[in-house]
C-alpha atoms as one frame of an Amber mdcrd trajectory, in Angstrom:
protein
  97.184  79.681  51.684  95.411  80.943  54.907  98.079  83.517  57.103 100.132
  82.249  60.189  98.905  84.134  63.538 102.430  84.203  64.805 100.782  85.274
  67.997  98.815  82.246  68.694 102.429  80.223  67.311 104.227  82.026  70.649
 100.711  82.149  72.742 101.003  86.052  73.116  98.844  88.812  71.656  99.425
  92.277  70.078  99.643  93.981  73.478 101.808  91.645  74.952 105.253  93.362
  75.498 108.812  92.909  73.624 109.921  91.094  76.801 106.648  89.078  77.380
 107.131  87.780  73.866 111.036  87.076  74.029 109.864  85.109  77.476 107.253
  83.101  75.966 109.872  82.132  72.927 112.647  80.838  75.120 110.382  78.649
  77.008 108.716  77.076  74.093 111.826  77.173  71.965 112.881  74.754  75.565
 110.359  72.400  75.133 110.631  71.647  71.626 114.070  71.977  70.772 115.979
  69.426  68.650 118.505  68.369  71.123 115.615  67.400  73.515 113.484  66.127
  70.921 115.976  63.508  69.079 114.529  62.199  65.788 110.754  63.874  66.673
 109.769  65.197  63.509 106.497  66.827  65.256 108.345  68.807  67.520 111.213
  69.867  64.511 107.928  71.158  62.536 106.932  73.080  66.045 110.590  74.461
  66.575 110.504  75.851  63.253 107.200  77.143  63.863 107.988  79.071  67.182
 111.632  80.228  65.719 110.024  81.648  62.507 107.261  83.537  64.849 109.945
  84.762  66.855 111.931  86.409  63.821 108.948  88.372  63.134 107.425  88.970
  66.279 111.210  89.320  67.973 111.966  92.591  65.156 109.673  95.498  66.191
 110.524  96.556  62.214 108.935  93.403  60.939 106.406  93.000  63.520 104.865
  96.491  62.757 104.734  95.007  58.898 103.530  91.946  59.901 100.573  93.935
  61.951  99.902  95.848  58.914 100.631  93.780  56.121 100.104  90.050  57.667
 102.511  87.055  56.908 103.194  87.955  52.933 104.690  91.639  53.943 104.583
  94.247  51.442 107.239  92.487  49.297 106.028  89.141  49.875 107.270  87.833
  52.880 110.028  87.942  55.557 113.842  87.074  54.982 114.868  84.285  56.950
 111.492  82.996  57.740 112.457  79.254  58.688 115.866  78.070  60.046 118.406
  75.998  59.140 122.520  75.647  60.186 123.451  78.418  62.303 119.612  79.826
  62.416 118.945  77.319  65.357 119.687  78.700  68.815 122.097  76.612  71.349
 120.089  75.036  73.770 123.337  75.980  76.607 122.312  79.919  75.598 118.205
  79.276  75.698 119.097  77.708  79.025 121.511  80.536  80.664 119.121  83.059
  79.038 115.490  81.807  80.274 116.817  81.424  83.935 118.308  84.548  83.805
 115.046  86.263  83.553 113.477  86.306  86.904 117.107  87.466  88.109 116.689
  90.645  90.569 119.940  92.149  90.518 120.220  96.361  89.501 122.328  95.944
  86.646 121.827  95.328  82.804 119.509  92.514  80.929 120.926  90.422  78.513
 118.658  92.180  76.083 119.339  95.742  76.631 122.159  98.152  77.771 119.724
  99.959  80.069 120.602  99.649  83.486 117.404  98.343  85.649 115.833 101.197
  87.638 114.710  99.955  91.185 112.785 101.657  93.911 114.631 102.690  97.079
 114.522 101.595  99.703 111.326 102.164 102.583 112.091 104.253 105.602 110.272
 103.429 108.877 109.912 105.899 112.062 108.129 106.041 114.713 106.247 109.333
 116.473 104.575 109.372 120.027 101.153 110.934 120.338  99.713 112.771 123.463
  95.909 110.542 124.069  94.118 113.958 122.960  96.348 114.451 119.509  95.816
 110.718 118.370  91.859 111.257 119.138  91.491 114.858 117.381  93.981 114.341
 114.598  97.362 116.905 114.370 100.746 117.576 112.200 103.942 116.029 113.270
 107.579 117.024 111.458 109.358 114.053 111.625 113.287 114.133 111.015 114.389
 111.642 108.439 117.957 110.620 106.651 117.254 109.424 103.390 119.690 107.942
 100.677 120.778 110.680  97.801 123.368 109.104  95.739 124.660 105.783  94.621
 127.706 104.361  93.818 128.482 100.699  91.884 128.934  97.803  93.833 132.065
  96.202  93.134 131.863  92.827  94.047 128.735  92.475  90.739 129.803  95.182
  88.901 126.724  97.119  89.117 124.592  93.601  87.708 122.795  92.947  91.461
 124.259  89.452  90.871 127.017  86.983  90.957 127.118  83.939  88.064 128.951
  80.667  88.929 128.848  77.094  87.005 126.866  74.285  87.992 127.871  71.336
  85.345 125.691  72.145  82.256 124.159  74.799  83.968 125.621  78.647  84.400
 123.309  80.020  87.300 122.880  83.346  88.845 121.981  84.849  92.028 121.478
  87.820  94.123 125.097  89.772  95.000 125.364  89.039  98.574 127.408  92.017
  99.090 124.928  94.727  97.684 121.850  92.862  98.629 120.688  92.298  94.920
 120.748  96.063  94.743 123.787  96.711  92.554 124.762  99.973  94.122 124.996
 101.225  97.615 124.319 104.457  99.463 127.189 106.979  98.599 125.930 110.190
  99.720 122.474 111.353 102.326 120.561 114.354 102.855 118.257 115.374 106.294
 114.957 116.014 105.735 111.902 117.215 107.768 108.510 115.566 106.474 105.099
 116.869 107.752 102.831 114.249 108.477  99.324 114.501 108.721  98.045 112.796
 111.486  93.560 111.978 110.940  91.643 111.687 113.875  91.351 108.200 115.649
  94.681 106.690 115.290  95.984 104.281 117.670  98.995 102.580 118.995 100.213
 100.425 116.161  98.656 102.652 113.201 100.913 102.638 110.531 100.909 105.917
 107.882 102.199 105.762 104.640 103.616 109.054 102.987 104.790 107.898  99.332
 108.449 108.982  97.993 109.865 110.101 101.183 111.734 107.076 101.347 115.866
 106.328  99.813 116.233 108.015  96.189 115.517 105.432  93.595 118.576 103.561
  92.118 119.381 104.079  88.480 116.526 106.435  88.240 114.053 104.283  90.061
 111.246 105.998  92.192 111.762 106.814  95.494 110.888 104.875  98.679 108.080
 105.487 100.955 108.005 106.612 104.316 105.997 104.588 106.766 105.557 106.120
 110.485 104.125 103.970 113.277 101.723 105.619 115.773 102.758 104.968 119.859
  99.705 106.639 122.125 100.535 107.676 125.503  97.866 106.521 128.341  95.480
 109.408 129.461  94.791 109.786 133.064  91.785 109.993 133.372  90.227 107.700
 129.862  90.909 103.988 128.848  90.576 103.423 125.529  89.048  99.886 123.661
  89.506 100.684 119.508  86.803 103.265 119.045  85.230 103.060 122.727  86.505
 105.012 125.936  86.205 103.800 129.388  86.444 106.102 132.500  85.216 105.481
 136.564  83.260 108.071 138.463  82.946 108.279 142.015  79.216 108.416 143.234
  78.269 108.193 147.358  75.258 105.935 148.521  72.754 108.508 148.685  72.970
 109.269 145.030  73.387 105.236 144.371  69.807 105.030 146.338  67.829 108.093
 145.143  69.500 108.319 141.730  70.424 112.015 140.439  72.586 113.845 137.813
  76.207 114.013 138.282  78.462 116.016 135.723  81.221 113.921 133.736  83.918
 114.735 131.734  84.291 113.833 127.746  86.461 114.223 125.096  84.068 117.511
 124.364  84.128 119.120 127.883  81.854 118.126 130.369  78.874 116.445 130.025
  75.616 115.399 132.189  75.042 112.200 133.288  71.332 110.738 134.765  72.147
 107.686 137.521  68.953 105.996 138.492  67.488 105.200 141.381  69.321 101.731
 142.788  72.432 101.778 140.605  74.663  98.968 142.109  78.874  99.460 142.647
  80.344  98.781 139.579  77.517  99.255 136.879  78.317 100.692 133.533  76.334
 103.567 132.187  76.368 104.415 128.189  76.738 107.853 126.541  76.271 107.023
 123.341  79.161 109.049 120.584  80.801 109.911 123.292  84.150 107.899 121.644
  86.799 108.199 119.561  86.052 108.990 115.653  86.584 105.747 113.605  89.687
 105.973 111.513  88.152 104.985 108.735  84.701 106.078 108.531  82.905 109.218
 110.291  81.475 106.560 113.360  81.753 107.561 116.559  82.216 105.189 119.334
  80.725 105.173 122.963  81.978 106.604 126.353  81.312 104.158 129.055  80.991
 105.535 132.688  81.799 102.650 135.257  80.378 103.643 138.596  82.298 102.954
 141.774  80.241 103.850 145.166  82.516 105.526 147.353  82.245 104.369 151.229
  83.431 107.210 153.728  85.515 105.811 156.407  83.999 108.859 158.991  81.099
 110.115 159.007  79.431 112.601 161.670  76.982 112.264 164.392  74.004 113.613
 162.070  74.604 111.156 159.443  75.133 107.971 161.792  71.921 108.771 162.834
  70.499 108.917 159.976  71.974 105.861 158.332  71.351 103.703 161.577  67.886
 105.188 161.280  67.461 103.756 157.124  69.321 100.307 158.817  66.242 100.142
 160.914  63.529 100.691 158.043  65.701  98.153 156.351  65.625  95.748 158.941
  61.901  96.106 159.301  61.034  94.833 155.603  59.430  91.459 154.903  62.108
  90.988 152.327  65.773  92.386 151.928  68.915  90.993 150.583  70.322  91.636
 154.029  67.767  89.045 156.456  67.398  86.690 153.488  71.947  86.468 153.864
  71.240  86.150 157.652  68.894  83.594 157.414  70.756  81.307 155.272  73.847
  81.483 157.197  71.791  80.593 160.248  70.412  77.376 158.772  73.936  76.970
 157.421  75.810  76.916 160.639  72.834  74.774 162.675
């Protein structure tokens, strides 16, 4: 007579865990139970099946035999193998147990006296960033209050949840006084937490700094803290993700004849070539000029927006001259100036 694979009965394997297994029991134990399966001999046969496996696979004595020895054992077999009279489960328990699994409260399983351990609770705060500290990276101590101690919430007893009847069913659900939690914050401690700040963050970064959060409840780990980046604006840069934008002044002579003007950059100054015939408002590239890239070590671009400065006065000497370049203007067969003039003389006749 071949062996039974009591792990193919359940629909487990050897690694699958003493809960995993107990999970996978109730809910086939469910499905094929005799009260749901009236005068279905196919599904008695399968109930047997699944409550034998579980006897074995359910014991971590007689599983470790049954891994060694398969379904004979070293003497032969296992006690209790089938079931019969009290050996079948209530279906009322089977029920009240399998929906009690996915409960989340913080107090004890059905299946062990172990109180569950639970992560604390996240911390969030936020720290402001001068333009140049978010752009060149820095160390900020920020000044937390973090959960310590617990103490037993009364209204669950410490379970995380509250049971009430429902007809057949008993169900369960989260303590609405403790939040699920099953304990609340007795006692807090102030703490200062360095926090290394990398080069290119931005308004709305968010940094993660593991187990600075609450104290873990019932010897859970620790929170996390999480601090949110604000930027203040810099006077002089605008910033577009990894890309700076800044304006610089340049007067007509140097928007005619071109030249090198000196700008600055998030590395001091830098030079700048404007060709001849730059128009107001043109952009001009300096390529890694930006901001580092948070994530990689890309640079981004500085982009120079020109703005040609008029000068409401000017002196004697440089009327002259200027009504002197009008005239030269005037005199070509083509200039943006006589074409305007001529169309707003065939407009208006």
């Amino acid at each position: 007579m071949s062996a039974k694979d009591y792990y193919s009965v359940l629909g487990v394997n050897k690694s699958s865990s003493e809960d995993e297994i107990k999970k996978a029991y109730k809910k086939l134990a469910l499905k094929y139970h005799p009260d749901r399966n009236k005068n279905d001999k196919k599904a008695e046969e399968k109930f047997k099946e699944i409550n034998e496996a579980y006897q074995v696979l359910g014991d971590s004595e007689r599983k470790n035999q049954y891994d060694t020895f398969g379904t004979a054992g070293p003497q032969g077999g296992f006690p209790g193998g089938g079931f019969s009279g009290s050996g079948i489960p209530d279906i009322e328990d089977l029920i009240n147990d399998f929906f009690g699994q996915g409960r989340r409260g913080g107090g004890r399983s059905r299946s062990s006296s172990e109180p569950t351990r639970y992560k604390g609770r996240d911390l969030r705060y936020e720290v402001v960033l001068d333009f140049n500290e978010a752009v060149i990276g820095t160390k900020k101590n920020v000044a937390i209050r973090r959960a310590k101690t617990y103490k037993t919430c009364n209204a669950c007893n410490g379970a995380g949840e509250v049971n009430y009847s429902q007809g057949f069913f008993s169900v369960s659900r989260s303590c609405g006084s403790c939040g699920g939690a099953g304990a609340f914050s007795e006692s807090t401690e102030n703490k200062n937490v360095e926090v290394k700040i990398p080069p290119g963050v931005d308004n709305g970064t968010r940094l993660r700094v593991r187990s600075e959060g609450d104290a873990g409840i019932n010897g859970g780990p620790s929170g996390d803290l999480y601090v949110d980046i604000l930027v203040k604006d810099h006077p002089f840069f605008k910033r577009e993700e990894e890309n700076i934008m800044c304006e610089v002044p340049i007067s007509i002579p140097q928007a005619v004849l071109g030249g090198k003007i000196d700008i600055p950059t998030l590395e001091g100054k830098s030079e700048l070539k404007i060709p001849p015939g730059v128009q107001p408002g043109q952009m001009m590239r300096l390529k890694g000029k930006g901001i580092k890239s948070l994530n990689s070590n890309s640079h981004g671009d500085l982009y120079v927006k020109l703005e040609l400065v008029i000068p409401k006065t000017v002196s004697s000497k440089q009327k002259k001259l200027m009504e002197d370049f009008q005239k030269e203007v005037d005199k070509e067969a083509k200039n943006p100036f006589s074409e305007y003039l001529g169309k707003i003389k065939d407009f208006f006749s």
